[in-house]
N, C-alpha and C positions, 0 to 999 in steps of 0.2 A: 084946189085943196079942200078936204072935206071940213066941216064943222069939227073942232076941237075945245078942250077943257086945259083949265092950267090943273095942275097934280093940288096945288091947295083946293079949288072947285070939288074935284073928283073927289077927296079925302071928305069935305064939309057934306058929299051927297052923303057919301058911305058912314057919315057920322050918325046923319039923319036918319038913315034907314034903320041903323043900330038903335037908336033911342027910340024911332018908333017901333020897333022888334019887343027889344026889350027894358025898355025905359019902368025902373021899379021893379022890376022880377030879380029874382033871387034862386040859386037853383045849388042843390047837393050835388057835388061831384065826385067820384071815385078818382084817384090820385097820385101818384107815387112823385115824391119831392126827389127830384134829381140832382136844384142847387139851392144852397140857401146862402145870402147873402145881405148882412146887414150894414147897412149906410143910411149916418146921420138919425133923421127921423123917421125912415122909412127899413120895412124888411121886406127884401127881394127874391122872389122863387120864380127857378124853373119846374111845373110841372106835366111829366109822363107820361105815355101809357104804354104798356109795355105787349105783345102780342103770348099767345098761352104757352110759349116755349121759353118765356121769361127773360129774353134780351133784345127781341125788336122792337124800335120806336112805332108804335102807329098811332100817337098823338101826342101833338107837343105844342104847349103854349105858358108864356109867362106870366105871375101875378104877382102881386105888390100888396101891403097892409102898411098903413100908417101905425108906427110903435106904439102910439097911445091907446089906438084904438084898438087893439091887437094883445095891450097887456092884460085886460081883464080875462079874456079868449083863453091865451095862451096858458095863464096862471092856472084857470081854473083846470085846464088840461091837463100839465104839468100836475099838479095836486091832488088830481084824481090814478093819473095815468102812469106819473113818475117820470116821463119821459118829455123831451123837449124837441118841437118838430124838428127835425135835421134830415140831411142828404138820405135815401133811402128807406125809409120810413112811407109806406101807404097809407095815407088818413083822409078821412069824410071831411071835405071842405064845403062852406055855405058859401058862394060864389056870387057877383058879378060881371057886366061883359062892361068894359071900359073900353073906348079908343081915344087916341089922343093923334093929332095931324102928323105929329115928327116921330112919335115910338109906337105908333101900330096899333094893334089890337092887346089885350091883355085882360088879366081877369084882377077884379076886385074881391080882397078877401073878408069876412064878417063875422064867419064862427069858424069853429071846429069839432067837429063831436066826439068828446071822448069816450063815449058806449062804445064807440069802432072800435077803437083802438085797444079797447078793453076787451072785447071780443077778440082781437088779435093776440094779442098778448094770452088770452087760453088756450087759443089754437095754437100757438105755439107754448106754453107749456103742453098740453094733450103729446104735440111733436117731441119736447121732449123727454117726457116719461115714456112713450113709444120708443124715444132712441137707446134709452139706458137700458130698457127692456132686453134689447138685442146683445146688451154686451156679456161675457165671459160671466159665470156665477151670479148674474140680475137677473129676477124673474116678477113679471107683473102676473098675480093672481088676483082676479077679483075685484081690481081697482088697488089692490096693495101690492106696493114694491120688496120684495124678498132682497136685502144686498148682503156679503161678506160680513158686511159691517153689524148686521143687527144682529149677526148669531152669534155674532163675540160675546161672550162673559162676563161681566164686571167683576173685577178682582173683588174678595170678601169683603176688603176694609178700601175705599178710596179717599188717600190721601193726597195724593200728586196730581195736581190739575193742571193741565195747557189751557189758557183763554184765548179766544180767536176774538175780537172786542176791540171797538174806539175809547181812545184813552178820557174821551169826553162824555161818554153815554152814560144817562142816568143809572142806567141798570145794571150796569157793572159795578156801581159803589152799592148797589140792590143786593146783588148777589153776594160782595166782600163781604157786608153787612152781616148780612142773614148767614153765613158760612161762620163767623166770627164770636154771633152774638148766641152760636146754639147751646140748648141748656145743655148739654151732656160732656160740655169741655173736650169736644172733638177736637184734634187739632190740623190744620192746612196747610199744604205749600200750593200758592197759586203761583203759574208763572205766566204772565202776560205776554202774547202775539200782537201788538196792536196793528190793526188796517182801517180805513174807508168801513164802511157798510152802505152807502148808498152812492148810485152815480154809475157811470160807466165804468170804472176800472174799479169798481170795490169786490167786484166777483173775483176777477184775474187773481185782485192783491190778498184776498182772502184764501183764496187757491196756494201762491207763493208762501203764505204764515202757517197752512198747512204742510208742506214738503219742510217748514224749515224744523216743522215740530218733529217730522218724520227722520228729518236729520239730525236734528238733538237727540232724540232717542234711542238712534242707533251710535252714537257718541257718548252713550252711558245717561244720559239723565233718564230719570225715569217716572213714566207718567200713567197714570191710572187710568184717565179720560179725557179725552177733551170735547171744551164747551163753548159753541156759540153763545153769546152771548150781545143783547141791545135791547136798548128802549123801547117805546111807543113810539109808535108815526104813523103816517098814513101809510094807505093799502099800497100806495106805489113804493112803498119804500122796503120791500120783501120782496121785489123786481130781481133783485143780484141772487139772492135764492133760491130764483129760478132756473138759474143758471146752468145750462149742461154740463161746461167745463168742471164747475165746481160741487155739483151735484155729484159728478161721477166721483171724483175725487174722496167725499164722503164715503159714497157706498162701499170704496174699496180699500178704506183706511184700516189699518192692523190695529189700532187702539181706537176703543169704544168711543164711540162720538154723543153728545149729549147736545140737545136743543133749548135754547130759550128765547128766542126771539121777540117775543114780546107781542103776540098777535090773539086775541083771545078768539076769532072767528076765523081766521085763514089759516092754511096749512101749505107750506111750501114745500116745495119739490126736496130740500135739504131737510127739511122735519121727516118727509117722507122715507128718504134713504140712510137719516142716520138713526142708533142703535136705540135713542130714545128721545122722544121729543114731549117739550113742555113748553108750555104757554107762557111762560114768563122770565125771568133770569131768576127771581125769588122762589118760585116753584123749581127750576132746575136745580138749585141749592139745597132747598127744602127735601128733594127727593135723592140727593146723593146724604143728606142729614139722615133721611128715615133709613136709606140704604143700610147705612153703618149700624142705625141702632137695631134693625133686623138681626145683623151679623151679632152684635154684641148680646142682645136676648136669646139669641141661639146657644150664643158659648154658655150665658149664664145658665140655660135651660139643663145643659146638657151639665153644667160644673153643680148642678141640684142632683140633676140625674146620679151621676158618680156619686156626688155624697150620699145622697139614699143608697144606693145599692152596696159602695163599700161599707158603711152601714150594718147592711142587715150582713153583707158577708161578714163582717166583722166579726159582730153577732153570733153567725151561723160557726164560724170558725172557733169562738171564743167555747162555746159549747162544746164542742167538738176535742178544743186541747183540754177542756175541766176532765173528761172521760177518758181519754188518752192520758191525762196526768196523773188520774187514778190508778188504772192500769200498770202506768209506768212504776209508779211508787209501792203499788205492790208488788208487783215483779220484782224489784231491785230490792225490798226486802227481801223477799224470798233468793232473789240469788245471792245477795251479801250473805244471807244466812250458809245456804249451801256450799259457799267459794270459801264462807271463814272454815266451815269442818272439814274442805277440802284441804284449805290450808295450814290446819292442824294437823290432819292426817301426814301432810309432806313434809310439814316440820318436825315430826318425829319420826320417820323416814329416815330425814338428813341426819337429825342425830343421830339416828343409832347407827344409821351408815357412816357418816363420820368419825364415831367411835372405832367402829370395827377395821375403816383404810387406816386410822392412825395407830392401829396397834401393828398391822401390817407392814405399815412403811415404816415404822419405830427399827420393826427386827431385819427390813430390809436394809435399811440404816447402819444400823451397828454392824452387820456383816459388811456391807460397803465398806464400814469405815474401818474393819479390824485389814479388809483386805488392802487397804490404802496404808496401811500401817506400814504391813509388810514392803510392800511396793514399795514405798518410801524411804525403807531401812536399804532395800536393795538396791536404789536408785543411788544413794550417796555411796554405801561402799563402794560400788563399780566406778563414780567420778569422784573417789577420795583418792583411790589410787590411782588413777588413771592419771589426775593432778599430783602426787608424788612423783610420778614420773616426771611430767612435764617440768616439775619443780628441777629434778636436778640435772634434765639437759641445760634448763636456763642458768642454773649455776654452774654448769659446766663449761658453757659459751661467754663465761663473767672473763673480759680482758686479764683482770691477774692472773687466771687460770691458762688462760690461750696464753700468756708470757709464760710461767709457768714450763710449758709446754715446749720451750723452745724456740716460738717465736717473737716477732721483734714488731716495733710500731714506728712508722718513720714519718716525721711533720715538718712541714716547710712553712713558714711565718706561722707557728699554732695550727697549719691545718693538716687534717691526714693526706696521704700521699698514698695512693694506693696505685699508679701507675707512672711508667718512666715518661709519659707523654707531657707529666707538668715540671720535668725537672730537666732543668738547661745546666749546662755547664759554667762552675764557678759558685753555682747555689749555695749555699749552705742549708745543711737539712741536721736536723735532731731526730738520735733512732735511739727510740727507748726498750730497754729489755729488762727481765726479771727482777734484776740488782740492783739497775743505773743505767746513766743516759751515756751518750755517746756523740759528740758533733764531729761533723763530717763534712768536707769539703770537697764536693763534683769537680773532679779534669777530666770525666770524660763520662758521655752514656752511648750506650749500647740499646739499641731493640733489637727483639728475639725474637726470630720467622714465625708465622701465625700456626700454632698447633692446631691441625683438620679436625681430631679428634675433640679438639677445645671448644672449636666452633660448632663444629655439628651438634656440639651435647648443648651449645649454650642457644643453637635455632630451636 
């Protein structure tokens, strides 16, 4: 059997050769963090490398940092860069080569460089003002982004404001402030969105406080602008800013977007696409303040304007009716003079035409009335006698007269009896004649066959 080593031997060679390799060297590696995992006092990475079509492995080893040693690193990372090394993320690592007998080979970690990372983070902003670039109405000229959003108008007067804003940020009691305290007794409705502004999801939930404003105000509320609004912080903390999702969302919102982030030397990609961007929350304030008193110098310019001209018109008119009054006044002498001799003239006209119908209708008159005389004398002779006549057929038809005459009146209980149809047998009937009465006692009646000629003269 040949010469052999135990695996502890063989591991103590391979320790050796490492240490003498690279015992004290330190070396920068390009990276991509595949896992990270913290345990205890130690944080745990696998890191990558990935080939130019951006998904095969062609290097892969694990490293380790002690937490302690690791927090000064990481902090000052974070605080530069906003971001906190995690899964994914490619970062410039200041390395060692470690081996240990039972877990292999591995790297020792010592710095991080956030310049890198800071570089990346503009190549990916560059990527995406490039991507907005390509959408529907976004156009990049010249380094500036043209969006929807900036060609909107601000209504004359803005009074209705959406706040996109943490309920904790200095600069939003900046902006209440300075909205509140203006001299000109403007008056506001703020209505507050609150979200995040820094961190991973502060982009997303900034995005979601936008669509809800979008939704309010298509549910009637109504809103004149709305306003980013936050503090001071570091440069990483204008990272959500950068945000495509949310950037776009900007560019293409239907009410005017206003900025104030609070960055007096960076300009983010959301400053960039919305309709006005300001350096501060008190400055966003300040210039929706000056906005208004624009509008309001305008009206008063223009309410000078009118008074001056209605003015001179005034003026010019009042001149104008003095001439015309003149005018009028002698005119209307002159016609009052002329209408009264007219009206003289016609009043003597009427008189004496007056005079002259009423002598006419006078003699019209008395002829009328001599002929109404006569008429009248003639009208009663003719129904003078025409009523003597009539007078003495009705005296002629007087009951004494018809008795008289030879005939007779016959009553049964007091009534007349003028047919055999009411008189039965055994009746007693009273027949009065000329002289005297007469009772009479029915044994018997008799009807007399219908005489044709009776009937016929009585249809």
């Amino acid at each position: 059997m040949s010469e052999h080593l135990k695996l502890s031997q063989l591991c103590r060679l391979i320790d050796d050769a490492l240490q003498t390799a690279f015992h004290d060297r330190a070396f920068w590696v390009l990276a991509e963090i595949k896992e990270r995992n913290d345990k205890g006092e130690y944080i745990y990475f696998e890191l990558v490398e990935k080939a130019s079509n951006g998904t095969e492995i062609i290097a892969r080893i694990n490293g380790s940092v002690w937490r302690k040693e690791a927090l000064a690193a990481f902090r000052n990372f974070e605080d530069i860069t906003g971001k906190r090394p995690e899964k994914g993320m490619e970062v410039l690592l200041k390395v060692g080569i470690n081996y240990h007998p039972v877990y292999g080979l591995s790297l020792q970690l010592f710095d991080i460089d956030s310049q890198h990372m800071l570089g990346q983070l503009e190549l990916q902003r560059r990527k995406t003002i490039e991507q907005l670039s390509t959408k529907p109405g976004i156009q990049l000229v010249d380094g500036i982004l043209h969006t929807p959003n900036k060609s909107l108008q601000l209504n004359p007067v803005v009074q209705n404001i959406a706040i996109i804003t943490s309920a904790s940020a200095a600069g939003y009691q900046d902006f209440l402030h300075t909205l509140e305290q203006n001299t000109f007794g403007y008056k506001f409705s703020c209505v507050p969105y609150f979200s995040i502004l820094q961190g991973e999801k502060a982009a997303d939930m900034m995005k979601e406080q936008l669509i809800r404003i979008f939704e309010d105000s298509k549910n009637g509320k109504q809103f004149d602008v709305v306003v980013f609004i936050r503090g001071g912080g570091a440069q990483s903390d204008l990272l959500p800013f950068d945000n495509f999702n949310l950037a776009h969302a900007v560019a293409r919102f239907p009410i005017p977007v206003i900025t104030g982030i609070g960055h007096l030397r960076n300009e983010s990609i959301v400053d960039m696409v919305a309709n006005i961007s300001t350096k501060t929350p008190t400055r966003a304030a300040e210039l929706i303040i000056a906005h208004n008193r624009s509008f309001e110098e305008e009206i008063m310019g223009l309410r000078e304007l009118i008074i001056l001209r209605s003015n001179n018109l005034l003026a010019k008119h009042h001149r104008k009716l003095d001439h015309v009054g003149a005018i009028l006044s002698n005119g209307t002498i002159q016609l009052l003079n002329t209408s009264k001799n007219q009206l003289n003239r016609l009043l003597e006209m009427i008189s004496s035409g007056a005079k002259k119908i009423s002598v006419s209708e006078n003699q019209t008159l008395n002829e009328k009335q001599k002929d109404l005389q006569g008429l009248t004398a003639r009208f009663f002779d003719r129904h003078r006698h025409r009523l003597d006549i009539l007078s003495e057929r009705v005296k002629n038809l007087h009951p004494e007269n018809v008795l008289k005459r030879g005939y007779a009146m016959i009553t049964k209980n007091e009534e007349l009896i003028i047919s055999v149809d009411k008189i039965e047998r055994g009746d007693y009937l009273k027949i009065i004649m000329k002289d005297g009465t007469l009772l009479s006692n029915i044994i018997d009646v008799k009807v007399s066959p219908p005489n044709p000629t009776t009937e016929q003269s009585e249809k």
